[in-house]
N, C-alpha and C positions, 0 to 999 in steps of 0.2 A: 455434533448434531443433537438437538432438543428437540424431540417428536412426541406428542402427546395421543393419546388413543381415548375417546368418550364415546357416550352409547346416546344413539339419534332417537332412539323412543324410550319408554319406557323402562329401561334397563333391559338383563337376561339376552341383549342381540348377540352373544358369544365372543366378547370382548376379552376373555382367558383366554380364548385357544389362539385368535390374533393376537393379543398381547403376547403370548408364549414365543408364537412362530416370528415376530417382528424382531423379538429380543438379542435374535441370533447375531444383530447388528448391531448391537448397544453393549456398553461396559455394565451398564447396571438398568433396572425396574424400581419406580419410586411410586410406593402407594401415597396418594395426598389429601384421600378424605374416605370418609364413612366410617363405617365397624363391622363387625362380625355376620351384618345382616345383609353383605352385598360379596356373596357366593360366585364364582368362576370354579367351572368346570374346564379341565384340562384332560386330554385322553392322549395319552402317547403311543397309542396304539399294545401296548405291552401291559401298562396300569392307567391307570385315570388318579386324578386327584383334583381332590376340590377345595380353590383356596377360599375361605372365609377373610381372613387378614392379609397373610401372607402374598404378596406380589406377583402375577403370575408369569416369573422367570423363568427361561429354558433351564431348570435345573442339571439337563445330562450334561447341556454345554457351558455349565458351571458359570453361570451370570448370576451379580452381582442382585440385591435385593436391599430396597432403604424403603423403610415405613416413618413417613414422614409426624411431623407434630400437629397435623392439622385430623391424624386420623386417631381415631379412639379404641382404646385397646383393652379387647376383653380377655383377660388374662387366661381362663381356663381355654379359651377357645386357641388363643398363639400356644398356650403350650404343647398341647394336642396335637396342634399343623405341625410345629417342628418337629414331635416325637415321629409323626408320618412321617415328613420328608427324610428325615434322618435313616428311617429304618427302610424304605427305597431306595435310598441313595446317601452312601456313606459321606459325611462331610457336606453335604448339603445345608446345615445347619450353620456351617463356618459362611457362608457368603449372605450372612444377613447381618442388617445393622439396624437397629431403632431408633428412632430419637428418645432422652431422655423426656424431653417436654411436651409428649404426647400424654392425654387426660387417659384415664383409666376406667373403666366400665363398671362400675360396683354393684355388688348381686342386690344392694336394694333397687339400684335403678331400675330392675327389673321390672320390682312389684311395684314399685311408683308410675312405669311405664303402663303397666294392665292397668292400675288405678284408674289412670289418668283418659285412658282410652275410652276405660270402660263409661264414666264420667260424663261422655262427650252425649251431645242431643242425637251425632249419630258419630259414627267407629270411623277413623279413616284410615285403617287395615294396618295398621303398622305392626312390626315383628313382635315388638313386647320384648325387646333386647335391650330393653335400657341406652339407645344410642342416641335419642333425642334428647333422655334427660343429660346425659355424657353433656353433651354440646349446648345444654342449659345453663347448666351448674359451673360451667367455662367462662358462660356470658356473666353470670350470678358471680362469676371470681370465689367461689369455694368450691372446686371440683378440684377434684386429685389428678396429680400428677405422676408418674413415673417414679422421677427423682425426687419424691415427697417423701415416695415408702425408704428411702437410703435410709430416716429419721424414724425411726418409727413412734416416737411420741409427738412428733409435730403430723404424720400419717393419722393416727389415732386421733389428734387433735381435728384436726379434718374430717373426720367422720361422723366427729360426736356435734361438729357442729351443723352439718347436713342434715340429722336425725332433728336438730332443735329447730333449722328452719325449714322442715319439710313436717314436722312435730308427729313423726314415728318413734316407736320403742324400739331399740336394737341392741345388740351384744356389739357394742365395738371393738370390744378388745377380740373376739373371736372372727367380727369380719377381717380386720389384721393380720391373726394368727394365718388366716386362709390366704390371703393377699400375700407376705409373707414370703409363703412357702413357694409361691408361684412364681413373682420375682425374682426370687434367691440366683431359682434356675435358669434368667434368661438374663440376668444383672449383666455377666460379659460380655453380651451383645449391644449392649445400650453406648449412644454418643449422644455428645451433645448437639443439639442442631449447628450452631457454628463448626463446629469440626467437619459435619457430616458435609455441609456445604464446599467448604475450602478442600476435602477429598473428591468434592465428587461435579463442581461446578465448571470445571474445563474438560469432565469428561462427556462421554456419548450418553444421553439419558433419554430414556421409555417411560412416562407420564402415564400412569396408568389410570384413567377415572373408573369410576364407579356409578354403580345404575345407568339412568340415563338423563338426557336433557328435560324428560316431560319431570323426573321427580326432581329435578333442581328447587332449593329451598327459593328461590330469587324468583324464576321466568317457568316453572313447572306449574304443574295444576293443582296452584296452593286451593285449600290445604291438606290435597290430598298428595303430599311429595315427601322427600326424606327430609332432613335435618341440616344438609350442609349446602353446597353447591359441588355436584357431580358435571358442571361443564368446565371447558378448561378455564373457567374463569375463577376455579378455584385451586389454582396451582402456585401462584404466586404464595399466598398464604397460608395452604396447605407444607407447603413447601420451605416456608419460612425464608425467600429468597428472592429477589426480582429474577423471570425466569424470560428470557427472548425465547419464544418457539420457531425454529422454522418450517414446521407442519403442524397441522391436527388431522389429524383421519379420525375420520366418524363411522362409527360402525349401524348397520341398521340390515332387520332381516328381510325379506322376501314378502314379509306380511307382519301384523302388529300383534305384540302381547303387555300382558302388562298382570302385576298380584296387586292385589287388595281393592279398595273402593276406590270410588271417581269414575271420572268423564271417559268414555272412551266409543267414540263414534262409531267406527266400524266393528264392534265386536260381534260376534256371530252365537249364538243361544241354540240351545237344544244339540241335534245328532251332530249337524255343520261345525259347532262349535267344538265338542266334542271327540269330534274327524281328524281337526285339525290337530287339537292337545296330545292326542294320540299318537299320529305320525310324528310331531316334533320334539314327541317325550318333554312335553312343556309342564315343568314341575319345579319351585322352587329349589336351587342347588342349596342352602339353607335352610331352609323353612319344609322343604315336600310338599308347598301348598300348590296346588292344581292353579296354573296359572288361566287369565280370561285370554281366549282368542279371536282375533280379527281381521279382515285385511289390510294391506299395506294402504296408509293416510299420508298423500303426498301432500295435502293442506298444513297438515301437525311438519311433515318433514320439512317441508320451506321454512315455516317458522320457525321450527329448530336450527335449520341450517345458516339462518338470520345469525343468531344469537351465538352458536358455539364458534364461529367464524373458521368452520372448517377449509381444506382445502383439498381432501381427494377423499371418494367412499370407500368401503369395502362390505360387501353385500355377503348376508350368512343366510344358511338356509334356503337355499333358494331350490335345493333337492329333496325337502320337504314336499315340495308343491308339484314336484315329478308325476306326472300321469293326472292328472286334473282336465278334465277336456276346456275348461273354460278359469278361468281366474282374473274376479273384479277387480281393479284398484279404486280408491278414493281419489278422482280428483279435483273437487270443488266441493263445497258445500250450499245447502240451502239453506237460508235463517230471513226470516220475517218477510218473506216474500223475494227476496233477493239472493242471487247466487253470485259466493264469491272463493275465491282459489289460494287466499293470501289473508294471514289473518294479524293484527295489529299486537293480539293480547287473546289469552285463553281465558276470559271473561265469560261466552257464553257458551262453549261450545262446548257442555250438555246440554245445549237448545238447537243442536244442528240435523239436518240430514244430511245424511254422506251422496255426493251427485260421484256413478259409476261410471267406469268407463271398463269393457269385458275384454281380454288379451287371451290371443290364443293360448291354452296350455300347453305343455311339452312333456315329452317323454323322456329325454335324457338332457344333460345342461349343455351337449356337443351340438343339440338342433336349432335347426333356423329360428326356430319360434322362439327360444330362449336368448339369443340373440335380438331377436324385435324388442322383447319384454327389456332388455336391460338399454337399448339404446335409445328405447322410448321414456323410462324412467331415467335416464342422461338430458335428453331433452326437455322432460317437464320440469327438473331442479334446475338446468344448467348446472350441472357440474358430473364431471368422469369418475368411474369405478379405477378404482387404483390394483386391486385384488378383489377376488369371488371364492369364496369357501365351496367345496366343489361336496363335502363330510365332515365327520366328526373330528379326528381325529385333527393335530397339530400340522401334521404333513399333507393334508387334503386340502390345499387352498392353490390357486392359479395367480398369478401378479402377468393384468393386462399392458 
């Protein structure tokens, strides 16, 4: 079984905690893009933990963990996650594998990243983790790799050549020394992607994405998206492998959020807005930045659900919205005189109004009205909830 798991809006829909709980059924979890800047929260009821890199596998029930070549690796941040899972759970550390030919994150992309941002005629909110430039410098063909640092004068070589065409002053031999030492300690864990593949391509695998379909570098709301492609149409690559899926489940919450700048139709301003960040502790698992809130956009979700070619949902959050006497959804829009419900391309739509439609609210997720609300959002996607997260925690979810 090849089951892949992506996020239908904006990222943050809680793609760790169903990724965690689905795992229970797969040999391994394969991260296949982004970097350090797409956080999953995991709460096992006993500890939380929040992956930055690391895969979000049921670690108690000792599943398998491949961080693929298409994601980029910030060195100080994997070391850190291993040192946690390690010191939670003994051996935890042994069921991971890396690719060697995954790019590596260097502390100047950093400041090239602010640079670069700051540069712009306007900002388009990005972490300033250096993962853009990562995934630059890949396309550019002088971005480091893993198995680069094995060398350490062909590493260094690398380095001094990125300072010449990006025409910064640097200590290369010290960024090195640093790189280095970070390596050293996770060198046992590294394979190469051919290996990783021929262990692991007749087994059960969990496709883990990252963010979600609106910051797809491809069909998001360029250019306000991430760097790679977080739908599953970057698992092949990611992945380094032709991959046949026989599902995708797409995760999406109860209502919309989204961090940084751009388009975002339904988001709500002032106390409303506010109300909501509150109850759903909507704060970057990364970053801490207060994320925007808004309600559920089934015009953005069709279109999504166009493109990731999913095949069954699973709705988070939806007990957030518990005790609300009234809750809008998005379902159509207005633009230039015309209202329409299905949109071709996210070309204008920071020129939209959002057309309402009001669902009774509920008090717990056991009532009628919650029942309407979800078999009414079945009806307007065409397509079934597969699971509903009922809480936080890994074990809080229902499979309809």
């Amino acid at each position: 079984m090849k089951t892949a798991v992506v996020g239908l809006q904006w990222g943050d829909e809680g793609k760790g905690k169903i990724v965690t709980y689905l795992s229970r059924n797969y040999d391994c979890v394969v991260r296949y893009s982004g970097g350090s800047n797409a956080g999953h929260t995991v709460d096992y009821g006993d500890f939380k933990i929040v992956h930055h890199l690391l895969p979000s596998a049921d670690l108690k029930k000792q599943k398998m963990m491949y961080i693929g070549p298409g994601v980029v690796v910030d060195l100080d941040v994997l070391t850190e996650e291993i040192e946690q899972i390690d010191q939670l759970l003994p051996h935890a550390r042994s069921l991971l594998r890396i690719s060697r030919q995954a790019h590596v994150v260097l502390p100047i992309y950093k400041m090239l990243d602010e640079k670069i941002d700051g540069s712009r005629l306007s900002a388009i909110g990005t972490t300033r983790r250096g993962i853009g430039l990562s995934y630059a410098n890949r396309a550019l063909r002088c971005g480091l790799r893993l198995q680069d640092l094995e060398n350490p004068s062909r590493a260094k070589n690398f380095i001094e050549e990125l300072a010449g065409i990006w025409q910064i002053k640097i200590d290369a031999q010290e960024i090195l020394h640093e790189l280095l030492a970070k390596y050293e300690s996770i060198q046992d864990l590294l394979i190469d992607s051919t290996n990783a593949v021929r262990n692991l391509k007749d087994k059960d695998l969990l496709f883990e994405g990252t963010q979600g379909v609106l910051l797809d570098v491809d069909v998001g709301t360029y250019p306000y998206v991430t760097s790679t492609n977080c739908s599953s149409t970057g698992i092949q690559s990611g992945f380094a492998y032709p991959v046949k899926l026989d599902q995708i489940l797409g995760v999406m919450k109860a209502y919309t959020t989204r961090v940084g700048e751009g388009p975002f139709p339904t988001e709500l301003t002032g106390e409303e807005g506010e109300k909501l960040r509150r109850l759903g502790g909507e704060y970057g698992a990364t970053t801490g930045r207060p994320r925007r809130c808004g309600w559920l956009d089934l015009v953005l979700l069709r279109y999504v659900l166009e493109l990731s070619g999913c095949t069954s949902l699973i709705l988070t959050k939806a007990d957030i919205l518990s005790g609300y006497e009234k809750i809008p959804v998005c379902v159509a829009y207005k633009i230039r005189g015309r209202v329409i419900d299905k949109l071709d391309n996210l070309e204008f739509v920071d020129q939209v109004e959002p057309v309402y439609e009001l669902f009774d609210g509920w008090k717990s997720l056991q009532s009628v009205e919650f029942e309407r609300f979800v078999a009414k959002i079945e009806k307007e996607i065409g397509m079934r909830f597969s699971h509903i997260s009922t809480g936080p925690r890994v074990d809080e979810i229902i499979e309809i």
